[in-house]
C-alpha positions in Angstrom: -36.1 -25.3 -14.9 -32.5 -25.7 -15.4 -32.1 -22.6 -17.3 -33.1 -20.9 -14.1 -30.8 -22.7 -12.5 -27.9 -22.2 -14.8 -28.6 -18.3 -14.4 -28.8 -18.4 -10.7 -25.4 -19.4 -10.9 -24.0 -17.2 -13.1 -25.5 -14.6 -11.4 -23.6 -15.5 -8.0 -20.3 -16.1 -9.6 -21.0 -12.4 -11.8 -21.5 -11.0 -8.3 -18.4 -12.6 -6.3 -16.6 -11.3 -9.3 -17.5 -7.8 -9.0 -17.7 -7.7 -5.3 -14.0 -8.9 -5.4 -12.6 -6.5 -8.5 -14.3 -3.5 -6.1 -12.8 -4.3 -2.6 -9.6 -4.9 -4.3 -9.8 -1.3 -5.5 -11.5 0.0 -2.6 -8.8 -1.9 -0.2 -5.6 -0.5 -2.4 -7.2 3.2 -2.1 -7.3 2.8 1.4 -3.5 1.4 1.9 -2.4 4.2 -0.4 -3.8 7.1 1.4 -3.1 5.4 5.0 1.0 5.3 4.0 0.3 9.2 3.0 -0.6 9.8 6.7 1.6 7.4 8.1 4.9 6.9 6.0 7.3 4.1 7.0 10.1 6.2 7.3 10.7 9.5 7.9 14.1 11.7 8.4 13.8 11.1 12.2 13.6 7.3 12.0 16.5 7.8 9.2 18.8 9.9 11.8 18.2 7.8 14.7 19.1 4.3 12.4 22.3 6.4 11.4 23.3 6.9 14.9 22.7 3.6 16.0 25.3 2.1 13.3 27.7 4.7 15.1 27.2 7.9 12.3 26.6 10.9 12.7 24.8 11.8 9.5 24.5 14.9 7.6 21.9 17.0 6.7 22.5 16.0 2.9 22.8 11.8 3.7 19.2 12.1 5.0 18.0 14.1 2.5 19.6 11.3 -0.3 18.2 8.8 1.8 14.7 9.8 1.5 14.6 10.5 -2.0 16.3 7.4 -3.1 13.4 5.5 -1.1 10.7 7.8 -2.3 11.2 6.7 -6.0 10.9 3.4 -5.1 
């Protein structure tokens, strides 16, 4: 009787285990493609931050811009 008992539980805690591992993965592939639609910044958002701290920036600044928050 209390071996059934013991794999009872070990059965649940196996299960909360995996069902937590998979919607972690499941959860992160989701975030990842959802910032591929819908990046946080973009070269418009950069140009119209730029002109709001009174500069006019180049075509070059933006570019530099993006790609220094792209390898991050």
């Amino acid at each position: 009787m209390e071996i059934k008992i013991w794999i009872f539980i070990i059965v649940i805690v196996g299960a909360l285990l995996v069902g937590a591992i998979a919607g972690f993965f499941l959860a992160r592939a989701w975030f990842k493609r959802y910032l591929e639609k819908n990046p946080p910044m973009n070269e418009r958002m950069v140009r119209e931050m730029m002109r709001q701290m009174g500069r006019t920036p180049s075509e070059k600044q933006v570019r530099q811009i993006m790609a220094s928050m792209q390898q991050k």
